[in-house]
C-alpha positions in Angstrom: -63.0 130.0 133.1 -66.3 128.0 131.5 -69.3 128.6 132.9 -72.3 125.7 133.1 -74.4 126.0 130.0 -71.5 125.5 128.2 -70.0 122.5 130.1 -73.5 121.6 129.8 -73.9 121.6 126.3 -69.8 120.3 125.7 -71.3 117.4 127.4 -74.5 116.8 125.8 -72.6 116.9 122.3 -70.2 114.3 124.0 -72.8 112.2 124.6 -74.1 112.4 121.1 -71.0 111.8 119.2 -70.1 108.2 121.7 -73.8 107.6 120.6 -73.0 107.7 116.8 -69.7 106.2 117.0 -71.3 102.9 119.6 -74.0 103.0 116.4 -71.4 102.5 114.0 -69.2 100.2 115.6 -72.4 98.5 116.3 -72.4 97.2 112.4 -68.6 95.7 112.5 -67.9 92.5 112.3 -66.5 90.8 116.0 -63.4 90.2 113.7 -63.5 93.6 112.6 -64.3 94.7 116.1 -61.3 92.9 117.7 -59.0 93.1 115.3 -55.0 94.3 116.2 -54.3 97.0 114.1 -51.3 98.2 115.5 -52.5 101.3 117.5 -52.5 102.8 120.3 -55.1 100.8 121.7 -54.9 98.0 119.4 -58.1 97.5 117.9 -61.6 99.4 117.7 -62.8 97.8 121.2 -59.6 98.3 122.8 -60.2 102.4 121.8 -63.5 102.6 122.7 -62.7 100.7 125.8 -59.9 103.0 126.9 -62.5 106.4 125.8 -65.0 104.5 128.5 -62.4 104.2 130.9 -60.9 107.6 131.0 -64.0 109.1 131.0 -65.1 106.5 134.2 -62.1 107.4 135.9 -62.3 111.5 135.9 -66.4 111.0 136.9 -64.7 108.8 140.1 -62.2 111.6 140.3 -65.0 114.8 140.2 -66.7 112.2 143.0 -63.7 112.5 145.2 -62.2 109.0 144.5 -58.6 107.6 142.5 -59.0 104.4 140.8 -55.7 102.8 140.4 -56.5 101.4 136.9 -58.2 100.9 133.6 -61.2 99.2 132.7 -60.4 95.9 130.7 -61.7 95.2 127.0 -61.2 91.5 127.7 -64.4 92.6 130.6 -66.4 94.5 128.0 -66.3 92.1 125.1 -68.7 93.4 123.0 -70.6 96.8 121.7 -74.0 95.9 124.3 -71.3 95.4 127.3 -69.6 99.0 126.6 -73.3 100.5 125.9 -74.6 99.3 129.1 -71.3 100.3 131.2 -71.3 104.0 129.1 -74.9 104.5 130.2 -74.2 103.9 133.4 -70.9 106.3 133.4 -73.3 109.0 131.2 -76.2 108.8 134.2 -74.5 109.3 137.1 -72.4 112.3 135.2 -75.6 113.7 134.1 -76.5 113.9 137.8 -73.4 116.1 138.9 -73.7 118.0 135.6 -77.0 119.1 136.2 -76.0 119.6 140.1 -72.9 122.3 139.1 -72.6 125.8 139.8 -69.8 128.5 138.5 -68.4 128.0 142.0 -68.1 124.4 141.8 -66.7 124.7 138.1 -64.0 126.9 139.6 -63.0 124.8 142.8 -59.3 123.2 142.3 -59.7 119.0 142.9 -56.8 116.9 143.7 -56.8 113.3 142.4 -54.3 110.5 142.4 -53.8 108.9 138.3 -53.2 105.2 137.9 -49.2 105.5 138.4 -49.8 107.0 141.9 -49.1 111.0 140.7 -51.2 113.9 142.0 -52.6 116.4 140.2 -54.7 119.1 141.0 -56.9 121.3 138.6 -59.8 123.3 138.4 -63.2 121.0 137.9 -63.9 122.7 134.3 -60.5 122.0 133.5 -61.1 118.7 133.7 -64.2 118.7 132.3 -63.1 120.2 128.8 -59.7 118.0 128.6 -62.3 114.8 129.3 -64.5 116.2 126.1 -61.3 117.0 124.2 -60.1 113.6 125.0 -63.0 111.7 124.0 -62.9 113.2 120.4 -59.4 112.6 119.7 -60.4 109.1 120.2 -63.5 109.2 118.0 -60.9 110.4 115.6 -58.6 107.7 115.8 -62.2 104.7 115.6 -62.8 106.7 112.7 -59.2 105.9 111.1 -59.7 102.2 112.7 -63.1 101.8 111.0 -62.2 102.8 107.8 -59.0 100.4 108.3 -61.3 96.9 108.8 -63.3 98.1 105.5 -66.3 99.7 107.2 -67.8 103.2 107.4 -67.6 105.6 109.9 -69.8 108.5 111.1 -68.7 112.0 111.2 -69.0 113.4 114.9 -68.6 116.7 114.1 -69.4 119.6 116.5 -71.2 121.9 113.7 -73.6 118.4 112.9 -74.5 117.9 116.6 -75.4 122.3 116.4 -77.4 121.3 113.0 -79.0 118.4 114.7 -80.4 120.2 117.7 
């Protein structure tokens, strides 16, 4: 079980490391941005993209709804188009954040994913596996980053501690 300070505070520091990482992206190239590096994603937009969406698509889930697919990088072309759209996403989470109880945190939600399975778990279940999520990703822009000849930021959890 987690309790809310500390989905609280997992969420904050999510916020803050996408914040570094849209900062240091920010500096590439749109040839470094878009370039096909053979990932998972294919290229540093198409991983921050996909972060975006999954983290879109649980706030719709926590809100009762399925979407039945991804967000598109070809729709969020550039760094400003994934800020503004990651804003967005960050509000309205902020809102049911700041709205949770222990209860809530504990109550089991079913969803549909984006290949028509359900799934149920416990709301702070999801909430942790959306913040572990997000920095295995960070991890792999990092790699990405470093790949198109640029520098990366380090997102680590003790940094966001120091820098609070």
């Amino acid at each position: 079980m987690m309790d809310v300070k500390t989905i609280q505070v997992l969420f904050d520091y999510n916020r803050w490391a996408n914040d570094r990482v849209l900062d240091a992206v920010a500096k590439l190239t749109p040839e470094q941005f878009t370039k096909d590096l053979e990932n998972s994603f294919r290229s540093v937009r198409g991983t921050l993209v996909h972060t975006l969406s999954a983290e879109w698509i649980w706030l719709e889930r926590w809100h009762g709804t399925s979407p039945r697919s991804m967000l598109s990088p070809e729709e969020l072309s550039d760094v400003a188009a994934i800020r503004q759209r990651w804003a967005k996403v960050e509000s309205q989470r902020a809102e049911l954040i700041h709205s949770l109880t222990d209860e809530r945190l504990a109550s089991v939600i079913s969803y549909v994913n984006v290949r028509g399975q359900t799934f149920a778990y416990a709301l702070w279940q999801m909430m942790v596996h959306v913040v572990n999520h997000s920095t295995y990703h960070r991890g792999q822009i990092t790699t990405l980053i470093r790949q198109v000849g640029a520098k990366p930021v380090s997102t680590d959890l003790l940094l966001y501690y120091d820098a609070k």
